[in-house]
NUBAZA-187251 format. One record per residue: z, y, x of N, C-alpha, C, O in turn. Coordinates in steps of 0.02 Angstrom, whole numbers, padded with zeros to 5 digits, always signed. Example, Ala and Ser with C-alpha at 12.3 -4.5 7.8 and 13.67 -1.06 7.14 Angstrom:
# residues 2
+00390-00284+00660+00390-00225+00615+00390-00165+00660+00423-00166+00712 +00354-00112+00642+00357-00053+00684+00394+00002+00645+00402+00057+00670 
***
This chain:
# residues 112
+01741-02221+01774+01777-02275+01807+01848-02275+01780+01881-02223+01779 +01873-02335+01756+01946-02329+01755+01982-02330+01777+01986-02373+01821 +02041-02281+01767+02096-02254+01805+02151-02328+01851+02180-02320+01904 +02150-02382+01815+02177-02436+01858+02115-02473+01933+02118-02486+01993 +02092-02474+01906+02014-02485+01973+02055-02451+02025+02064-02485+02075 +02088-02379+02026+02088-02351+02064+02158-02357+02116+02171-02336+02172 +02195-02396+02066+02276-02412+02099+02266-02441+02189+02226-02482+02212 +02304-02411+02214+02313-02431+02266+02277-02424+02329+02280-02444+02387 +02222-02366+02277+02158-02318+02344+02131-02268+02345+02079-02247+02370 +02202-02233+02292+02208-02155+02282+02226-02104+02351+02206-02050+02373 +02278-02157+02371+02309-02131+02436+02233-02114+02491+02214-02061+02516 +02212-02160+02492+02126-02156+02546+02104-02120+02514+02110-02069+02547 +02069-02100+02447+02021-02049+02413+02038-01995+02452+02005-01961+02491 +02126-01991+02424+02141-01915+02428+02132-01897+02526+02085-01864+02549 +02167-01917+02553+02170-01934+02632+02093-01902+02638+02091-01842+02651 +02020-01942+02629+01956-01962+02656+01930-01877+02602+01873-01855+02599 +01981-01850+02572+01930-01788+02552+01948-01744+02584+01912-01697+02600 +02017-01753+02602+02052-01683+02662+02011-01693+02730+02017-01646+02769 +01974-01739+02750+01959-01766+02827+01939-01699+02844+01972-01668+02886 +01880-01669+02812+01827-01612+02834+01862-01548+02846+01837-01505+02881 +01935-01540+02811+01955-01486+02828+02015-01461+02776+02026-01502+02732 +02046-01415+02774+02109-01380+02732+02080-01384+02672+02021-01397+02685 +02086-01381+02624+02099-01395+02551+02137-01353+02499+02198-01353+02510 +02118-01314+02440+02179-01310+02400+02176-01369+02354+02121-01396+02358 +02217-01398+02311+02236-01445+02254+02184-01462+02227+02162-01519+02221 +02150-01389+02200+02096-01394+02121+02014-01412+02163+01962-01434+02140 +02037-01390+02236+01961-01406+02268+01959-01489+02292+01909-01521+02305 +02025-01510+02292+02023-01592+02307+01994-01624+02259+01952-01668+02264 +02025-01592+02194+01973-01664+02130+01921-01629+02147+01890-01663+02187 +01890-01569+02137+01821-01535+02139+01781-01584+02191+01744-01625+02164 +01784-01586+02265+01776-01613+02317+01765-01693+02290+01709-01719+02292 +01802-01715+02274+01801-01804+02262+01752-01818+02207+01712-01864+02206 +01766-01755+02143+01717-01780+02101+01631-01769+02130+01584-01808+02130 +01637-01703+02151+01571-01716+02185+01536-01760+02228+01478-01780+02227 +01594-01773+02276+01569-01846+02310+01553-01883+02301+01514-01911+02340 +01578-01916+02230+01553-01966+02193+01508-01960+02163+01483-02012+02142 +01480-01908+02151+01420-01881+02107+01448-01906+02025+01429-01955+01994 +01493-01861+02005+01555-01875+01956+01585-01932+01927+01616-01937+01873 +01570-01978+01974+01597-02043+01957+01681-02044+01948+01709-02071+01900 +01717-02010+02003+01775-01995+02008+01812-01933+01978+01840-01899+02021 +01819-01911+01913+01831-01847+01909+01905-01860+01863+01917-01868+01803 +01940-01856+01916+02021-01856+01901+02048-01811+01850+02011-01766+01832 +02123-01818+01817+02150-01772+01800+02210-01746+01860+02241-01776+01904 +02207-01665+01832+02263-01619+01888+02313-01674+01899+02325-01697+01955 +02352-01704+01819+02391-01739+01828+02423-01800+01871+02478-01822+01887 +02355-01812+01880+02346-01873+01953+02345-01840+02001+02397-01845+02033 +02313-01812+02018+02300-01774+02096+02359-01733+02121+02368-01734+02182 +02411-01690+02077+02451-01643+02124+02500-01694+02123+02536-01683+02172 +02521-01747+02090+02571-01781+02108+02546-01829+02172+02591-01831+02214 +02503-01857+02186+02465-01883+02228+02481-01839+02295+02518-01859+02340 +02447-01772+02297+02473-01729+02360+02532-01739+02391+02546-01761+02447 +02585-01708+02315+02681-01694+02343+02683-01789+02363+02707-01801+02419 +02666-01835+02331+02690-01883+02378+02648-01899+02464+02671-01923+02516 +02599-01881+02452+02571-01884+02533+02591-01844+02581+02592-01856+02641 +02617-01760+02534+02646-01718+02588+02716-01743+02590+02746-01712+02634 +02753-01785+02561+02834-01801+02601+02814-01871+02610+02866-01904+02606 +02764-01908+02619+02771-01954+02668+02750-01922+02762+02760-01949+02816 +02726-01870+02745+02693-01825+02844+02620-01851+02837+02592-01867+02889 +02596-01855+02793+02520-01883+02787+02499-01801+02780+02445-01783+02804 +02525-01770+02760+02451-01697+02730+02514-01655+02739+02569-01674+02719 +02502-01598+02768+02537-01539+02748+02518-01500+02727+02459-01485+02739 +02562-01456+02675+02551-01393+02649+02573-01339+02670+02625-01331+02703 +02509-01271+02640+02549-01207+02650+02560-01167+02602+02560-01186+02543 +02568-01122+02616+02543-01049+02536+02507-01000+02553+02515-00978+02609 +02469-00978+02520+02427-00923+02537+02427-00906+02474+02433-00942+02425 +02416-00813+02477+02396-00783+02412+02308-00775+02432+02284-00760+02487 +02277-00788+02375+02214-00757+02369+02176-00727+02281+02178-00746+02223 +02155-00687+02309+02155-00630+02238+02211-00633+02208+02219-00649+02149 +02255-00617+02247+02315-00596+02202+02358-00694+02162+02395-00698+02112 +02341-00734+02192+02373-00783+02164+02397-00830+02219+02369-00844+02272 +02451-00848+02199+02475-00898+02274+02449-00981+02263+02463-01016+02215 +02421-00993+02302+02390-01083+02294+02408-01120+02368+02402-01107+02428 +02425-01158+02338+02449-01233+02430+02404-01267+02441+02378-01309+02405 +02389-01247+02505+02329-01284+02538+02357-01354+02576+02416-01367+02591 +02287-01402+02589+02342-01449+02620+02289-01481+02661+02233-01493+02639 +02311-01495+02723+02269-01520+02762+02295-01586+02804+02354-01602+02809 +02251-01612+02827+02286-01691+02868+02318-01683+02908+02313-01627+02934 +02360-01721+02932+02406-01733+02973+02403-01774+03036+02384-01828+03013 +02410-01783+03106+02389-01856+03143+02425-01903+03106+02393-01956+03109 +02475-01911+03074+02481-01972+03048+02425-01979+02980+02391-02030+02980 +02417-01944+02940+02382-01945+02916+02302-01985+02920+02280-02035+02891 +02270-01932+02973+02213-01981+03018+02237-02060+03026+02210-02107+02996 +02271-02065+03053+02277-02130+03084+02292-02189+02995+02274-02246+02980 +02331-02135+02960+02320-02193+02900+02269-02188+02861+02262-02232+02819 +02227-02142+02863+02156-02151+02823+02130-02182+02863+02086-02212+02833 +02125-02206+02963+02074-02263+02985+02099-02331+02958+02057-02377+02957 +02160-02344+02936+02208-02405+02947+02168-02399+02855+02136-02451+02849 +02161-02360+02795+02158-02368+02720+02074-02368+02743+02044-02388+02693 +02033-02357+02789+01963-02384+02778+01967-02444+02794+01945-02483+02752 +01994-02471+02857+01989-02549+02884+02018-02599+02842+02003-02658+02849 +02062-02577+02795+02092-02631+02734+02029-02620+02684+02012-02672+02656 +01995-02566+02669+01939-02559+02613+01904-02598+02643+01904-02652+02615 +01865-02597+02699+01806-02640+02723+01824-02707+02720+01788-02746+02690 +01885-02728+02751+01902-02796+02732+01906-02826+02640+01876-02874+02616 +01950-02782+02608+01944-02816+02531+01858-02809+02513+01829-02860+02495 +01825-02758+02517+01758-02767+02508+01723-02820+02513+01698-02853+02467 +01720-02833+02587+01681-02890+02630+01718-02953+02585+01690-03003+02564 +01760-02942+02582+01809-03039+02561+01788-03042+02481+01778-03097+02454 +01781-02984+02444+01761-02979+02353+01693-03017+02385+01688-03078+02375 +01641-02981+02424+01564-02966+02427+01561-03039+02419+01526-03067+02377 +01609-03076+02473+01596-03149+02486+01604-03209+02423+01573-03255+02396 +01651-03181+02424+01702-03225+02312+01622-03220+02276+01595-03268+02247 +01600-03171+02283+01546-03148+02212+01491-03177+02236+01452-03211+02203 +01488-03167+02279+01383-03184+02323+01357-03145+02268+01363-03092+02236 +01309-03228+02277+01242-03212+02231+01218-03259+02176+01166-03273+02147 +01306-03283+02175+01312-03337+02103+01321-03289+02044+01362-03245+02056 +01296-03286+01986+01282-03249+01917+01373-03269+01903+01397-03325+01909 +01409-03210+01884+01478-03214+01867+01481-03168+01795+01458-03113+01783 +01516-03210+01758+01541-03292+01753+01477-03332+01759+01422-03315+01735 +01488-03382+01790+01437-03429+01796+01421-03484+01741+01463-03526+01724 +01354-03478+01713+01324-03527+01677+01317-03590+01676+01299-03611+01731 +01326-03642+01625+01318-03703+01629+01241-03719+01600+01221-03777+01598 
***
C-alpha cells in the first residue's frame, strides 16, 4: 500500500493498535503489520515519530522499562486518547460509506 493512502489515518492505525493494551515502539509496527496480514508494514521511521507526536498531544503515554538489560518506551492509551480513536473510527466509517456511495457499482472510469 502506499505510504500517501495513508495520510491522515496514521494517527487511528497507531491509536486502534495500542487499544488492546501497553506497547513497546517495534511491537506497534509488528502489531499493525500483522493485523493487516502485511498489508501495512511501516518503516521505524514513520512510526516513532508518529508515537512522540501522539505522546505530546496526551493521546498515548510513555514509560521506560529496562528488559534484558536494554531500556525501551512503552506506550499505552490515554482517555483522551480512547475518546479520539472513537471520534478517528466515526470519521473512517463516514468517508468510507460516502467513497462506497461515489463508486457503487458503476465500472470506474466509466465506459462509453
Amino acid at each position: 500500500m502506499r505510504a500517501e493512502v495513508l495520510k491522515g489515518h496514521l494517527d487511528g492505525l497507531m491509536l486502534a493498535t495500542l487499544e488492546d493494551g501497553p506497547l513497546h515502539g517495534y511491537a506497534v509496527k509488528e502489531t499493525l503489520r500483522e493485523n493487516t496480514h502485511g498489508r501495512l508494514d511501516l518503516p521505524t521511521g514513520t512510526i516513532y515519530p508518529a508515537l512522540h507526536r501522539l505522546e505530546k498531544a496526551g493521546l498515548i503515554a510513555g514509560s521506560w522499562s529496562v528488559v534484558a538489560g536494554r531500556r525501551r518506551r512503552t506506550y499505552e492509551l490515554t482517555d483522551a486518547g480512547r475518546r479520539s480513536l472513537n471520534g478517528e473510527r466515526q470519521r473512517w466509517q463516514e468517508f468510507a460509506a460516502t467513497i462506497s456511495a461515489a463508486l457503487g457499482s458503476t465500472p470506474w472510469p466509466a465506459t462509453s
